[in-house]
C-alpha positions as CSV (number, residue, x, y, z in Angstrom):
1,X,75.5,-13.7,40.7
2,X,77.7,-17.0,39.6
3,X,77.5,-20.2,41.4
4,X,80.6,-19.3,43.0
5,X,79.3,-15.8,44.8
6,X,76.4,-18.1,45.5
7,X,77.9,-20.8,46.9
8,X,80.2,-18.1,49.3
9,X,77.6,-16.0,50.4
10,X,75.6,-19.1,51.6
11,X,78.5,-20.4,53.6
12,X,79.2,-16.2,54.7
13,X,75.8,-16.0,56.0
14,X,76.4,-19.5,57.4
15,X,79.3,-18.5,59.3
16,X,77.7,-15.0,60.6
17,X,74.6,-16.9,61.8
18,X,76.2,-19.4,63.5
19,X,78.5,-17.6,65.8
20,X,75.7,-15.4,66.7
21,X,73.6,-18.2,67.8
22,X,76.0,-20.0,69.6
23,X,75.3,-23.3,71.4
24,X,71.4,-22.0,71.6
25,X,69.9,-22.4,68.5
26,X,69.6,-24.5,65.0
27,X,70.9,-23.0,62.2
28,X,70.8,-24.5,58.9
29,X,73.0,-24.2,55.5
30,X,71.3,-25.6,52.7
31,X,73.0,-26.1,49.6
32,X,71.1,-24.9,46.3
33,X,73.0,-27.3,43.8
34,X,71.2,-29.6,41.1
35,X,72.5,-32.6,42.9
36,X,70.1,-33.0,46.0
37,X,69.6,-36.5,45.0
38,X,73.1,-36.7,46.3
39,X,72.3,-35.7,50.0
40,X,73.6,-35.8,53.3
41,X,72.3,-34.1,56.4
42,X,75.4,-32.9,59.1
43,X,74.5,-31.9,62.6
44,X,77.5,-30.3,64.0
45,X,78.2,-28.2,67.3
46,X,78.7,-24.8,67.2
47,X,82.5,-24.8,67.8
48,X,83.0,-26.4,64.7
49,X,79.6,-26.2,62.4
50,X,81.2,-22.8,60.6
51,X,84.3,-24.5,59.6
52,X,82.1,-28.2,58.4
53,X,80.1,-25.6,56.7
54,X,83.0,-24.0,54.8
55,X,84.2,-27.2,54.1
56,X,81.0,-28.3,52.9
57,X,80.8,-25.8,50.3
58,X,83.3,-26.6,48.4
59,X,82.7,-30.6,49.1
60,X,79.4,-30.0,47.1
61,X,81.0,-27.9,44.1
62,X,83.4,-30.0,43.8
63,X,81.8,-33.8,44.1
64,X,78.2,-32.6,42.9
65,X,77.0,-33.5,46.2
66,X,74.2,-31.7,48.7
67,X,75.8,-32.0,52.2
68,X,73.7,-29.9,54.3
69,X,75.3,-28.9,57.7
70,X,72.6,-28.5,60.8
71,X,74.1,-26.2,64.2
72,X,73.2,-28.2,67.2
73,X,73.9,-28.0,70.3
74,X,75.6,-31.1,71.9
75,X,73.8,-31.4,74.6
76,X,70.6,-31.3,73.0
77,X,71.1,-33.1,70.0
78,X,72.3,-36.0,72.4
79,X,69.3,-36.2,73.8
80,X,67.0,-36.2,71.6
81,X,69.4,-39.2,69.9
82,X,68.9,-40.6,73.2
83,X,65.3,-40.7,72.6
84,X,65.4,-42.2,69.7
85,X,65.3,-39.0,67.3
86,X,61.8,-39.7,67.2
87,X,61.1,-35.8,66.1
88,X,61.1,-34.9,62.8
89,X,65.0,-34.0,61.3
90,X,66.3,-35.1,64.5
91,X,68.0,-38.1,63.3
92,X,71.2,-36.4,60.8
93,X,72.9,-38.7,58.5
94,X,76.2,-37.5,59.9
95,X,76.5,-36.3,63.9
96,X,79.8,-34.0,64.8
97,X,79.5,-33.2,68.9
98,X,82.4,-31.3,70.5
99,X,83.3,-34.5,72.4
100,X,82.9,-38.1,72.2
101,X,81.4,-38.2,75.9
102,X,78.1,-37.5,74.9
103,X,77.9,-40.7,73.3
104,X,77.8,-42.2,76.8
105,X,74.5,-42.7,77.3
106,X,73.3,-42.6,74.1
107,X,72.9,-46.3,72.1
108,X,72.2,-45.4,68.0
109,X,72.0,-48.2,65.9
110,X,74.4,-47.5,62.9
111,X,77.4,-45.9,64.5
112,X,80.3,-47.6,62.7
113,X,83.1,-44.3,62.7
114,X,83.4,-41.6,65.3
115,X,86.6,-40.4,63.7
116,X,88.0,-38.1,65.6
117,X,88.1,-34.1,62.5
118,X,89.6,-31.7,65.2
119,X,90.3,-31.1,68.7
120,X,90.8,-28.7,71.1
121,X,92.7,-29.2,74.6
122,X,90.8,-28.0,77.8
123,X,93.4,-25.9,79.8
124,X,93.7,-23.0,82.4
125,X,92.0,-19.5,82.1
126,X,93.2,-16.9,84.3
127,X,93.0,-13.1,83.6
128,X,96.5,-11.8,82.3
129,X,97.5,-10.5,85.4
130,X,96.7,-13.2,87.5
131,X,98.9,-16.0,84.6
132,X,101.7,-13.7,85.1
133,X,101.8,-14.1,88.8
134,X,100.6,-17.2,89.3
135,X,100.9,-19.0,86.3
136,X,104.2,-20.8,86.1
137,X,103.1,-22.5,89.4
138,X,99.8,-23.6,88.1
139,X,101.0,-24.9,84.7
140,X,103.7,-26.9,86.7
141,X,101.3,-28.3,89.2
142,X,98.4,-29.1,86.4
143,X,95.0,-30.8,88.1
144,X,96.1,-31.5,91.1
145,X,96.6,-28.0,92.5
146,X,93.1,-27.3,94.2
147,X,91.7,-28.7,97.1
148,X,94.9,-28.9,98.9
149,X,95.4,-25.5,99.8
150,X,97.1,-24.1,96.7
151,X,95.9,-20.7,96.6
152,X,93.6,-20.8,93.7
153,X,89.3,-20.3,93.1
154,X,88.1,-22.5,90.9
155,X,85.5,-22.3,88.7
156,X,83.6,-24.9,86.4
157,X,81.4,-24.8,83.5
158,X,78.3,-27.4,84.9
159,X,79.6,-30.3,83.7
160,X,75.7,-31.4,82.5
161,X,75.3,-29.8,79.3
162,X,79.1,-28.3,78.8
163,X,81.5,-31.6,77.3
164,X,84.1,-28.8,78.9
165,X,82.9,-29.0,82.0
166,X,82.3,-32.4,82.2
167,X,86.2,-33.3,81.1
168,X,87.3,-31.0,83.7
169,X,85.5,-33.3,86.7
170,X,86.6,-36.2,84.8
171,X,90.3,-34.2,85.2
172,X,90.3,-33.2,88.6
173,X,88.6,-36.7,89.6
174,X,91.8,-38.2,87.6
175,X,94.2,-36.4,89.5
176,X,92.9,-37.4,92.6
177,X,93.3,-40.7,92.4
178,X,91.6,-43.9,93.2
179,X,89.7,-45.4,95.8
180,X,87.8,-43.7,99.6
181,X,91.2,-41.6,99.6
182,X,90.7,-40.1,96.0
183,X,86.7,-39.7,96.3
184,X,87.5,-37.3,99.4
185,X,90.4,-35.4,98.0
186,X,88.2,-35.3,95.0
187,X,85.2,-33.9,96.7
188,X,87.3,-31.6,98.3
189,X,88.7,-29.9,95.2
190,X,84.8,-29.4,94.7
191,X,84.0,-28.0,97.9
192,X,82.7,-24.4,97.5
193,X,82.4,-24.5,93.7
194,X,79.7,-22.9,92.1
195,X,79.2,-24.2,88.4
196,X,78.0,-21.8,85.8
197,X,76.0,-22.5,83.0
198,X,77.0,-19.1,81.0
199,X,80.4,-19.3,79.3
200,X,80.7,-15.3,79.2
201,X,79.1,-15.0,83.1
202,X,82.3,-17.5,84.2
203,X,84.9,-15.4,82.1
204,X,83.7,-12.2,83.9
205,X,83.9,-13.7,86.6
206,X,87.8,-14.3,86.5
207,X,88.0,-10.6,87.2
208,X,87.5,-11.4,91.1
209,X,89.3,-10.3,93.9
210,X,90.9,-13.0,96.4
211,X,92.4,-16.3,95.7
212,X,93.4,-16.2,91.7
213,X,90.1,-17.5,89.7
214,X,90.7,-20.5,87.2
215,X,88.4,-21.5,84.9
216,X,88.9,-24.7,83.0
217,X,88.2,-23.7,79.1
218,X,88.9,-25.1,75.4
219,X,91.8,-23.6,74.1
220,X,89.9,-22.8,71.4
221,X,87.0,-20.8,73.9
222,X,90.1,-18.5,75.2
223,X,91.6,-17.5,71.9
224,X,87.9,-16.7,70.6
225,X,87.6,-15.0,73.6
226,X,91.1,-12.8,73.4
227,X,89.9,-11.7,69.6
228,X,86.9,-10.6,71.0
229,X,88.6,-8.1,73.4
230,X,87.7,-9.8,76.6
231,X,91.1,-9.6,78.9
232,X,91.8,-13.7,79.5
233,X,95.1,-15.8,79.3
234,X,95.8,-19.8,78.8
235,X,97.8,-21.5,81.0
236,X,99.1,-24.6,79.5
237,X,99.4,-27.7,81.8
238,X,101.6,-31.0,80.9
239,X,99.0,-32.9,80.4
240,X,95.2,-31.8,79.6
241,X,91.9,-33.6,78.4
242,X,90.5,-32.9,75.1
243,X,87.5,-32.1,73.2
244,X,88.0,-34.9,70.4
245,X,85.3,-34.1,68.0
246,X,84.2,-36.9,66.7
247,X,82.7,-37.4,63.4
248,X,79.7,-40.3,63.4
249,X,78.1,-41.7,60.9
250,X,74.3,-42.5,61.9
251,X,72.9,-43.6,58.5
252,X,72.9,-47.4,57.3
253,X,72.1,-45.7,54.0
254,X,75.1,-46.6,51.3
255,X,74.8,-44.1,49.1
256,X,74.9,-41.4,51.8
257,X,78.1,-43.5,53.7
258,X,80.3,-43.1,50.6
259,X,78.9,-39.3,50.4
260,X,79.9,-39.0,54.3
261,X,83.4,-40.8,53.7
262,X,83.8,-38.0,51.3
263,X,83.0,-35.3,53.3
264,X,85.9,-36.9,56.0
265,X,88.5,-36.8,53.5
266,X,88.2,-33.3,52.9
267,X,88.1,-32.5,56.7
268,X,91.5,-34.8,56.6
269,X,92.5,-32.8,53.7
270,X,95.1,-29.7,54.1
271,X,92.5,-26.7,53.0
272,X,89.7,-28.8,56.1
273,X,92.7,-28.4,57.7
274,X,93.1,-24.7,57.1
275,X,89.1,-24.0,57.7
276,X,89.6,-25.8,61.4
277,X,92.3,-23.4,61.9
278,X,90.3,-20.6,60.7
279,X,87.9,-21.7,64.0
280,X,90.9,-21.9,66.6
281,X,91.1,-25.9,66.1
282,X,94.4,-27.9,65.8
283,X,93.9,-31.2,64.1
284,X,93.5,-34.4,65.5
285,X,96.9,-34.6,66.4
286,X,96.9,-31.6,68.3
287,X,98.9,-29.6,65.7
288,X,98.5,-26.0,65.9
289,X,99.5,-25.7,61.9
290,X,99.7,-21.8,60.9
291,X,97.9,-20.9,64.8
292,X,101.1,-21.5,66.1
293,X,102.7,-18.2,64.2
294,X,99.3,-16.5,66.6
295,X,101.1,-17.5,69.3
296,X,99.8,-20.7,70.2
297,X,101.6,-23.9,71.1
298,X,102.9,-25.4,68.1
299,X,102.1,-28.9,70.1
300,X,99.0,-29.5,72.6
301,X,99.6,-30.3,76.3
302,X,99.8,-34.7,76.4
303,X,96.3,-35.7,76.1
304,X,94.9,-36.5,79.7
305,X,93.1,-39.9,78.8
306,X,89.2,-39.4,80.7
307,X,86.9,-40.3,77.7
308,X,86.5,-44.3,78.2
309,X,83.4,-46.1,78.1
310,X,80.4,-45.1,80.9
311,X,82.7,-42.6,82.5
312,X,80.3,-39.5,81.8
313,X,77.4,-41.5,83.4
314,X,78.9,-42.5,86.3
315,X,80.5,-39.0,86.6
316,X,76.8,-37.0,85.9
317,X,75.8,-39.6,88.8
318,X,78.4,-38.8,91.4
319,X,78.2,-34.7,90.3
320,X,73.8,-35.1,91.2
321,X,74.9,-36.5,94.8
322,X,77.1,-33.8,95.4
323,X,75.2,-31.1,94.1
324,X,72.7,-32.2,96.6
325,X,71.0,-29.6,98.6
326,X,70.8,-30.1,102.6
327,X,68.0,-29.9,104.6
328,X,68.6,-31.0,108.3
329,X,67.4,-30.6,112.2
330,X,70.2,-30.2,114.4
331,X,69.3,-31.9,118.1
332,X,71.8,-30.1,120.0
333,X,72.6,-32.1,124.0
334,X,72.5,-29.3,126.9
335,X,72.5,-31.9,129.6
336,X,74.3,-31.9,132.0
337,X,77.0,-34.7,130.8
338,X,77.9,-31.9,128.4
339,X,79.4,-30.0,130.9
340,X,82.6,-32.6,130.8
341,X,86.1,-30.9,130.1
342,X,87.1,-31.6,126.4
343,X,90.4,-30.3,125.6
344,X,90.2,-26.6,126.3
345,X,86.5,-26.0,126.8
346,X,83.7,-28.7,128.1
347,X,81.6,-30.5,125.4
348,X,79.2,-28.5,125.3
349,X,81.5,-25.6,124.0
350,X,83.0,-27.9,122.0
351,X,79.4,-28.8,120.0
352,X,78.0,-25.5,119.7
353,X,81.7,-23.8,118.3
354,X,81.3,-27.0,115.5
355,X,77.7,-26.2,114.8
356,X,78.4,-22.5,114.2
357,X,81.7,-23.2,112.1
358,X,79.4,-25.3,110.0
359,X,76.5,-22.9,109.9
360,X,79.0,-20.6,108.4
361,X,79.7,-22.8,105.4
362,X,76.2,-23.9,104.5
363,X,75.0,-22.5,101.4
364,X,71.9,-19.9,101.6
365,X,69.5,-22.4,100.4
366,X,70.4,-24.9,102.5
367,X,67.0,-25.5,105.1
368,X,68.0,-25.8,108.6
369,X,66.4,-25.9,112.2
370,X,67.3,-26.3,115.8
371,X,66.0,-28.0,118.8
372,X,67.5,-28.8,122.1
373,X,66.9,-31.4,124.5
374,X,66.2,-31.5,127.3
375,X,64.2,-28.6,128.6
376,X,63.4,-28.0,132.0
377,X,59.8,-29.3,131.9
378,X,60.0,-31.7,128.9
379,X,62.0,-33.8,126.5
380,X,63.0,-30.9,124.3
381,X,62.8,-27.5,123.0
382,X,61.8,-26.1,119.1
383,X,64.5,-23.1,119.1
384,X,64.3,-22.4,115.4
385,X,62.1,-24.2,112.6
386,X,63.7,-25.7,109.6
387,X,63.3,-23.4,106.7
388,X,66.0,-22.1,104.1
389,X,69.2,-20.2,105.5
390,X,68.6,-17.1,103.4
391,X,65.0,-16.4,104.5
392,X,64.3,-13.2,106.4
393,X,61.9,-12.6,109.4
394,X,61.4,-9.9,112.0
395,X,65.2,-10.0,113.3
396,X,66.9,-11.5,110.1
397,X,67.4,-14.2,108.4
398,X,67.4,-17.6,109.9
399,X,70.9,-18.3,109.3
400,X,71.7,-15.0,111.7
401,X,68.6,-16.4,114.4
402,X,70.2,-19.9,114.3
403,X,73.4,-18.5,114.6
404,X,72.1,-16.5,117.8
405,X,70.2,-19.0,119.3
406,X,73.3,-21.6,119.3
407,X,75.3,-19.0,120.8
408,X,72.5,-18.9,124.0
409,X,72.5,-22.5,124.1
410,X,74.0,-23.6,127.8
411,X,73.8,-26.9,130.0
412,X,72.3,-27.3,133.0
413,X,73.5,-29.3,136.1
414,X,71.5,-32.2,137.1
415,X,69.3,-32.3,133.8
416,X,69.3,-35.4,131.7
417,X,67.2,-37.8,129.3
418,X,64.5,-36.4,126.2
419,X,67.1,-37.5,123.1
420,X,65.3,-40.3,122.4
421,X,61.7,-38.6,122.4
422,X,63.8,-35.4,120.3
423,X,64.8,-37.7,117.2
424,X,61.1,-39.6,116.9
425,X,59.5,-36.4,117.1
426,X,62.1,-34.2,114.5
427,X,62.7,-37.7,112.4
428,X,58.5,-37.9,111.6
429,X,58.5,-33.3,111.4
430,X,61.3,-34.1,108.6
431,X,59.5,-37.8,106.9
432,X,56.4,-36.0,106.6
433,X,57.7,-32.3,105.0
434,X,60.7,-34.6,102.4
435,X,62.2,-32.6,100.0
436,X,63.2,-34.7,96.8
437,X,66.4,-34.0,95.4
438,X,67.9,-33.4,98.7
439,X,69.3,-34.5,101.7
440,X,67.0,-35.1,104.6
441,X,68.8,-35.3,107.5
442,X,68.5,-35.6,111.2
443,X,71.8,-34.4,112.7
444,X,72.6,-35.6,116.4
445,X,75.2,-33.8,118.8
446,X,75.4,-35.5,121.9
447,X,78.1,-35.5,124.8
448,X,76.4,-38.2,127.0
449,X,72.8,-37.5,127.2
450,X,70.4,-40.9,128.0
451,X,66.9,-41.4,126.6
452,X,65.7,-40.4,129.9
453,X,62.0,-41.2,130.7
454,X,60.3,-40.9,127.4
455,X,60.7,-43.5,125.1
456,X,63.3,-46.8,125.3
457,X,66.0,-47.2,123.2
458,X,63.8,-50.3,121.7
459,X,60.8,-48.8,120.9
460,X,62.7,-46.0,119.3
461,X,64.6,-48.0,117.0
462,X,61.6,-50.0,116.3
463,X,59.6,-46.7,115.3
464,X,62.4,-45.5,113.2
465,X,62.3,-49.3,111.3
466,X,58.5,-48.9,111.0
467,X,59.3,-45.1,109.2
468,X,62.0,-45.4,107.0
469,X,61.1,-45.3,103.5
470,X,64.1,-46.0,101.3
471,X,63.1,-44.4,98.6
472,X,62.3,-41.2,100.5
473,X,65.2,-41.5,102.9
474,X,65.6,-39.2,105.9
475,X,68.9,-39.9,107.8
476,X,70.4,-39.6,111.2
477,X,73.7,-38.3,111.9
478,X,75.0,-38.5,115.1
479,X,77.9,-37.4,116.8
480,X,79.0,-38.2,120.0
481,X,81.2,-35.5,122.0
482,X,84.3,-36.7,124.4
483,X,85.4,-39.7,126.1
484,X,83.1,-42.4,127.7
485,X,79.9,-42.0,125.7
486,X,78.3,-45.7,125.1
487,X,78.2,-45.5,121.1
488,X,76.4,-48.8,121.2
489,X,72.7,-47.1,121.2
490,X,73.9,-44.7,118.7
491,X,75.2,-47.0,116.4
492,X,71.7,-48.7,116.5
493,X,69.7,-45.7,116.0
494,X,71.9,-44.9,113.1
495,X,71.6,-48.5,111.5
496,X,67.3,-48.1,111.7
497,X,67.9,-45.2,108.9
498,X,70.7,-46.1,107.0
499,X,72.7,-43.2,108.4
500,X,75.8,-43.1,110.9
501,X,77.4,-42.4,114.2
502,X,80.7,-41.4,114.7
503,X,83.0,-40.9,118.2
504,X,84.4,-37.1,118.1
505,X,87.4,-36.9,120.5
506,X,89.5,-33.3,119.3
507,X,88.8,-31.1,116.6
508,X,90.7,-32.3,113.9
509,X,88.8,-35.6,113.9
510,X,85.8,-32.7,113.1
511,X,87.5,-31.6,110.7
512,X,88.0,-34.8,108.9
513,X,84.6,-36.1,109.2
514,X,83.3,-32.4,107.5
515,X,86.1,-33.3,104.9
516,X,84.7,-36.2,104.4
517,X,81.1,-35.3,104.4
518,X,80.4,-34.5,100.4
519,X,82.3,-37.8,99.5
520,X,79.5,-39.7,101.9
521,X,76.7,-38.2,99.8
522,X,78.1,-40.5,96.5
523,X,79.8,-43.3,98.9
524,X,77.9,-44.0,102.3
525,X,80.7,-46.4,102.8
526,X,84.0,-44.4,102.7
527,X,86.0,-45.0,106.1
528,X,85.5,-41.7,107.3
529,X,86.4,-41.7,111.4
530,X,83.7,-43.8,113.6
């Protein structure tokens, strides 16, 4: 076999290997020249390592050199740079990720040039028939057609090891604008998203019925997709981030910097040109080239501008808080101040209509229980213990019990007092059974119960002060029903845990506060309604 068949079998089995592997696995093209004292090591993500390792190939026949091009994923090779690269090969000479996000977060002495070699615009994937119908409307409206009502499911790639996914938060946060305003709309676009962490599981999943799906992808995802068979359309918005590609150069090493400066200017050259096409890439630039005669744009959508500085951190921080599972008491008032008119029904309707509505939106792993207070003969009563939403017993799961019990829940006449003894005793049942990684919370609804003649509103606040453990936080939420109620105690009860009270006077304000509720898990400070 010549050096030639050689050299193109390498890079055939290269290519093969690669795509099979996908963003899972290492692969590894090793050139067998007689210049390895002429090396440089490439790690490269698997959107683009088969068309480096074309490139590469002819690099070393033609400079005598020994580039040898790595497939890693992104995500990974990130961190282990992040840790230094302290395992053996981690460190490469020359690092291509699919977007120059992942370098937030990860400081490596050395980088002088993250050039960008390629990119790829993140747009709109719908199934064909769903484009054609709805397509036109969402190209026109771009990012800022979810959350407010316009017809659409989306879906995300989980913007913690997919650079996709991540530029589609950054996106969406971007197009909903600054400030408490934006973080609400923005958590509202979010609200009932499910990421996935399987490219193929999200495609499939465009198939289903309802509101039209949309799944944020790279261009360059949906054409390899199409070729493949799989029945999925892009729909181009104005203006669209981008996965940039960028080609850094770790070593300090000279020898291997002018070997790496090489290797750029034959990406940069017309035929690295033509092997990026060959991997659905447009150039830096965006242009298409010879993919535009396979129906592509000739031009990408305006570049959205989301990579700066820090921006992925503080985005992977805000995405944690609202990913954030809940687990919560409700203390539900049955006193007799709840039998007060408000609008249509008395509080008491009022409370138990917003705890079902809410019941109904809560996610099966969500934990949950129910007391009420007071009960004829003391301060309160356990109706359902806090476990998760999907777990069955004897007459169903405990979303359906809760859901039962809420609907049997009625005021008496005459009866009054136990809150104060209720939140103690469910704030301490919570404290001691935390949950890290989610939301602890004690939620009050309360249409004018006192404290009664258990404990005083001073000793309870002074309990809750003595408990409170801010790095183990457990919260109380409370929420006072109607006209008239004295939010002064509640305000203070609130303050001993770092939660909140608000006044609730019609439904809508209900509806604002849930609105607002995600946004308070990454801002406790938003001016949601008090």
């Amino acid at each position: 076999m010549s050096g030639r068949e050689s050299a193109s079998t390498a890079a055939a089995v290269a290519l093969v290997v690669g795509l099979a592997l996908g963003g899972g696995g290492w692969l590894v093209y090793r050139n067998q020249t007689a210049c390895q004292d002429r090396s440089l090591t490439v790690t490269a993500d698997p959107a683009i390592a088969p068309a480096i390792t074309e490139v590469a190939v002819r690099y070393n026949k033609a400079r005598c050199a020994d580039v040898n091009v790595v497939t890693g994923d992104s995500a990974q090779t990130a961190g282990l740079l992040a840790n230094g690269g302290r395992a053996a090969g981690a460190r490469p000479d020359v690092w291509i990720a699919d977007s120059s996000l992942w370098f937030d977060g990860v400081r490596i002495q050395g980088v002088r040039s993250a050039t960008s070699v390629a990119s790829s615009p993140v747009v709109f994937a719908m199934t064909p028939d769903g484009a054609r119908r709805q397509g036109a409307r969402l190209a026109q409206q771009g990012w800022g057609a979810f959350g407010g009502g316009g017809g659409y499911s989306l879906r995300l790639l989980d913007p913690m090891p997919s650079a996709t996914g991540m530029t589609s938060l950054l996106a969406l946060s971007a197009a909903a604008g600054g400030g408490s305003g934006g973080l609400e709309r923005f958590s509202h676009m979010l609200q009932g998203v499910k990421p996935s962490s399987n490219t193929m599981d999200a495609i499939a999943g465009l198939a289903d019925q309802g509101s039209p799906p949309v799944l944020p992808l790279s261009e360059q995802t949906i054409q390899q997709q199409r070729q493949e068979g799989r029945q999925v359309t892009a729909v181009y918005p104005a203006t669209a981030p981008t996965l940039d590609f960028p080609y850094a150069v770790l070593t300090t090493d000279r020898e291997r910097r002018r070997i790496a400066a090489g290797l750029l200017d034959a990406l940069r050259s017309a035929d690295g040109a033509a092997r990026l096409h060959d991997a659905w890439l447009r150039t830096p630039a965006g242009d298409a080239g010879r993919l535009a005669a396979s129906g592509l744009p000739a031009a990408a959508p305006r570049v959205l501008p989301v990579v700066r500085p820090g921006v992925a951190l503080a985005m992977r921080a805000t995405w944690q808080k609202m990913q954030q599972g809940l687990r919560a008491i409700a203390l539900v008032d049955v006193s007799g101040a709840t039998l007060a008119r408000m609008g249509a029904g008395t509080r008491e309707q009022v409370m138990t209509g917003a705890l079902s509505n809410g019941l109904s939106l809560l996610e099966d792993d969500t934990e949950f229980g129910l007391w009420a207070f007071p009960a004829r003969h003391r301060p309160y009563r356990r109706l359902v213990e806090a476990g998760p939403l999907r777990e069955l017993g004897t007459t169903g799961t405990r979303r359906a019990r809760l859901l039962q019990r809420i609907g049997r829940l009625h005021a008496r006449k005459g009866r009054d007092g136990g809150m104060y003894d209720a939140i103690l005793d469910a704030y301490r049942e919570l404290s001691q059974s935390y949950r890290p990684g989610m939301l602890n919370e004690i939620l009050v609804l309360t249409g004018g119960a006192t404290g009664g003649d258990g404990l005083t509103l001073d000793r309870l606040v002074t309990e809750l002060k003595k408990d409170f453990d801010p790095e183990r936080q457990v919260n109380i939420t409370l929420m006072a029903f109607g006209d008239g109620v004295d939010m002064r105690p509640l305000r203070r009860i609130a303050g001993a845990t770092a939660g909140a009270a608000y006044s609730i006077q019609n439904d809508q304000q209900l509806m604002t506060l849930f609105r607002c509720a995600v946004a308070l898990r990454v801002n406790e400070n938003l001016p949601c309604p008090h």
